[in-house]
C-alpha positions as CSV (number, residue, x, y, z in Angstrom):
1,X,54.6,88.2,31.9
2,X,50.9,86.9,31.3
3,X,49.0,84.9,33.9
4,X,50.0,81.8,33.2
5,X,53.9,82.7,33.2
6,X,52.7,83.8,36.5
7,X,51.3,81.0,37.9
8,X,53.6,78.4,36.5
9,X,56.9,80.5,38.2
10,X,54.9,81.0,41.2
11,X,54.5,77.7,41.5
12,X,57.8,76.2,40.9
13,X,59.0,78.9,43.4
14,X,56.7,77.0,45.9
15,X,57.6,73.8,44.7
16,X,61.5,74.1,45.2
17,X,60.4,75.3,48.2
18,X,59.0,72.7,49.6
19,X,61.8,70.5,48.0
20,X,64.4,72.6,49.9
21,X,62.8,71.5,53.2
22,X,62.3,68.5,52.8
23,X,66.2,68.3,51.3
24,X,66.6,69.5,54.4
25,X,65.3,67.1,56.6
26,X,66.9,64.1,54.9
27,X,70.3,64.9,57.5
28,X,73.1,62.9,58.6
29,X,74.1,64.3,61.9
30,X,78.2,64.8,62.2
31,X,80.0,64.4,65.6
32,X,80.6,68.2,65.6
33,X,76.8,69.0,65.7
34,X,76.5,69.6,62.4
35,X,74.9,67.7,59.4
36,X,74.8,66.4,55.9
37,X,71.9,67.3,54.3
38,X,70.4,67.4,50.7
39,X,68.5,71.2,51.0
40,X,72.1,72.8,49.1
41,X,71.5,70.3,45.8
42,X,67.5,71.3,45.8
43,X,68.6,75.0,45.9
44,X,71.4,74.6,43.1
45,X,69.5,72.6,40.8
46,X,66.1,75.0,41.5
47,X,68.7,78.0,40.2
48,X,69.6,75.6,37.2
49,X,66.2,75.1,35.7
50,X,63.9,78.2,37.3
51,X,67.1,81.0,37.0
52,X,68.7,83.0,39.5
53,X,66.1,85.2,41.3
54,X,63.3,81.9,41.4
55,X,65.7,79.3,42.7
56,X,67.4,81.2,45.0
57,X,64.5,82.4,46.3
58,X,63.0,78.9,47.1
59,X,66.4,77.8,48.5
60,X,66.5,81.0,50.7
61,X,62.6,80.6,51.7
62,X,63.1,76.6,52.2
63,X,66.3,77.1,54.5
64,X,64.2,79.8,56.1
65,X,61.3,77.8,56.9
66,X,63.4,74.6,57.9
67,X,65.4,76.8,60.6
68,X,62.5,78.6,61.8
69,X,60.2,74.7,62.3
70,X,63.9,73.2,63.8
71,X,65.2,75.6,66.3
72,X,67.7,77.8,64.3
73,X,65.6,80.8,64.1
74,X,68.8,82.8,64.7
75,X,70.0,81.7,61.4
76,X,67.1,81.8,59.2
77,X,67.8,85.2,57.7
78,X,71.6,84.3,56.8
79,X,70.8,81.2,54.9
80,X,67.7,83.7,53.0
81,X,71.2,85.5,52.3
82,X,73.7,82.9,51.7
83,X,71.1,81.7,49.3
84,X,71.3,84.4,47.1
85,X,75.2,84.7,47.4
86,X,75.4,81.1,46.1
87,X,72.8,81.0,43.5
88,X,74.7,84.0,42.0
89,X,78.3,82.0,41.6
90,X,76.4,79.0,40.3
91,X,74.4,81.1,37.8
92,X,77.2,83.0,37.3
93,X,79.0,79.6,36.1
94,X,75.8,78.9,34.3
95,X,76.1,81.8,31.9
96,X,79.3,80.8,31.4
97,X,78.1,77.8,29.3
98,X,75.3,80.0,28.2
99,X,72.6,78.7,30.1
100,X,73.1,75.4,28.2
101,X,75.7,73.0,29.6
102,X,75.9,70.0,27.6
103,X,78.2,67.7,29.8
104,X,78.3,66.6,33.3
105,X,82.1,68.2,33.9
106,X,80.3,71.5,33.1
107,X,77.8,71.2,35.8
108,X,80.7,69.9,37.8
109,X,82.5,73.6,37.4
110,X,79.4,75.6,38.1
111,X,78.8,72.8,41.1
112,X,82.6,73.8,42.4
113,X,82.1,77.8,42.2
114,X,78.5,77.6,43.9
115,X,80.8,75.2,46.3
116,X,83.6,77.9,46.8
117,X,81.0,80.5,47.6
118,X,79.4,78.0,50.2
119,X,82.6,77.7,51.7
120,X,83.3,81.7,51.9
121,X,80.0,82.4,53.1
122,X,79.9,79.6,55.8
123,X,83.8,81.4,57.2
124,X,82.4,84.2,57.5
125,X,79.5,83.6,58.8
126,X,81.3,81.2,61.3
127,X,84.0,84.0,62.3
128,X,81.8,86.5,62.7
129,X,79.4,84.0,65.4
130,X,82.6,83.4,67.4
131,X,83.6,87.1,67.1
132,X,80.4,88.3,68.3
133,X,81.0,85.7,71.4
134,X,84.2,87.3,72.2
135,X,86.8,85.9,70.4
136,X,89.2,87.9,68.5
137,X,89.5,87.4,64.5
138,X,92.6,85.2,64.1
139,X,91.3,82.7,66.8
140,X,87.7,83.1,65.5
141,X,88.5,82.4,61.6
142,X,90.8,79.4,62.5
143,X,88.1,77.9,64.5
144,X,85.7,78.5,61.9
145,X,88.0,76.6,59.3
146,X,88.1,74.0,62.2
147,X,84.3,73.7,61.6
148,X,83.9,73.2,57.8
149,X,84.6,69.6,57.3
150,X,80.3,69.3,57.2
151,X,80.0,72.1,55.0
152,X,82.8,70.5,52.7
153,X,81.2,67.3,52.9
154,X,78.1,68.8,51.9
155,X,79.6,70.8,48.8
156,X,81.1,67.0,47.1
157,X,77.7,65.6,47.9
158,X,75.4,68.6,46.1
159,X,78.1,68.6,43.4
160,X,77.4,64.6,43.0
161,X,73.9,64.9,43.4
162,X,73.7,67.5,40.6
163,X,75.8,66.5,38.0
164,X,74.0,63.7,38.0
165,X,70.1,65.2,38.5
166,X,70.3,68.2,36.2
167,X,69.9,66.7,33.0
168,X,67.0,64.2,33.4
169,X,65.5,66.8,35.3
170,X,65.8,69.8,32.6
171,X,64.4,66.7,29.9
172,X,61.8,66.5,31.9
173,X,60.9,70.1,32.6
174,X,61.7,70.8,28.8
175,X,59.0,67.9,28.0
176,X,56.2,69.3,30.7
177,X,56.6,73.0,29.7
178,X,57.5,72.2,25.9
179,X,53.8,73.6,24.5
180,X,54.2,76.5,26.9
181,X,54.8,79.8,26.0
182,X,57.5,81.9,26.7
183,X,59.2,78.6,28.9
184,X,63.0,79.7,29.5
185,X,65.7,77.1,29.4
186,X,67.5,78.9,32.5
């Protein structure tokens, strides 16, 4: 990878970075404590146009840096993870169409398995918090079900916001980094 390749990945790292954040920020508190926010659809579409390792990267570091300014230290390493663990089913869903998907109900599908593994990881994590407090398994996974309506909120809403931001943006990444060498369509 020359310098420039460099420089131009280090810099969209930092720039769906920032976008995670502020993604972030942009919440719709929920009676349960919880909130809506935006961060998930940065972090999807940042592993949609930069590829797996970049944009889940960003997402991770974003989430990280959101809960560590906003009072959920505790929980900035497991969103680092659950980044990862996401970006992989939506890339995984992205290969699948061979890093080109050409329609919106493909996006949809790769928006639903990076939703699926959003929903898995936020059980888990979920049950093991109220195991760790005490509660045994079966009581601790059906209250974590109990607490998923945010997180399935925010699934439909990253699925509608990408399906309908991925293609404009790739155009217009396509167009900005079209004399650029070695510029990857992932």
């Amino acid at each position: 990878m020359n310098s420039a390749n460099k420089t131009r990945t280090i810099v969209l790292i930092a720039l769906f970075t920032a976008l995670t954040i502020a993604g972030t920020m942009i919440k719709i508190p929920l009676p349960t404590g919880a909130f809506i926010h935006f961060g998930n659809a940065v972090v999807l579409l940042a592993v949609l146009l930069t590829g797996y390792w970049q944009g889940s990267l960003a997402g991770g570091m974003g989430f990280f840096i959101f809960d560590m300014l906003n009072g959920f230290a505790n929980e900035a390493p497991y969103f680092l993870l659950e980044s990862f663990a996401v970006g992989a089913a939506a890339y995984l869903g992205f290969m699948i169409f061979k890093k080109q998907p050409k329609a919106v109900w493909q996006i949809v599908i790769i928006g639903i398995l990076a939703g699926i593994a959003k929903f898995i990881m936020s059980v888990i994590k979920a049950t093991v918090m109220s195991m760790i407090a005490g509660a045994q398994l079966r009581p601790a996974f059906f209250a974590a079900l109990a607490t998923m309506p945010a997180t399935v909120i925010n699934i439909f809403s990253t699925i509608i916001i990408v399906s309908l931001m991925y293609f404009p943006l790739r155009k217009a990444m396509q167009t900005i980094f079209h004399n650029q060498p070695n510029y990857s369509k992932s």
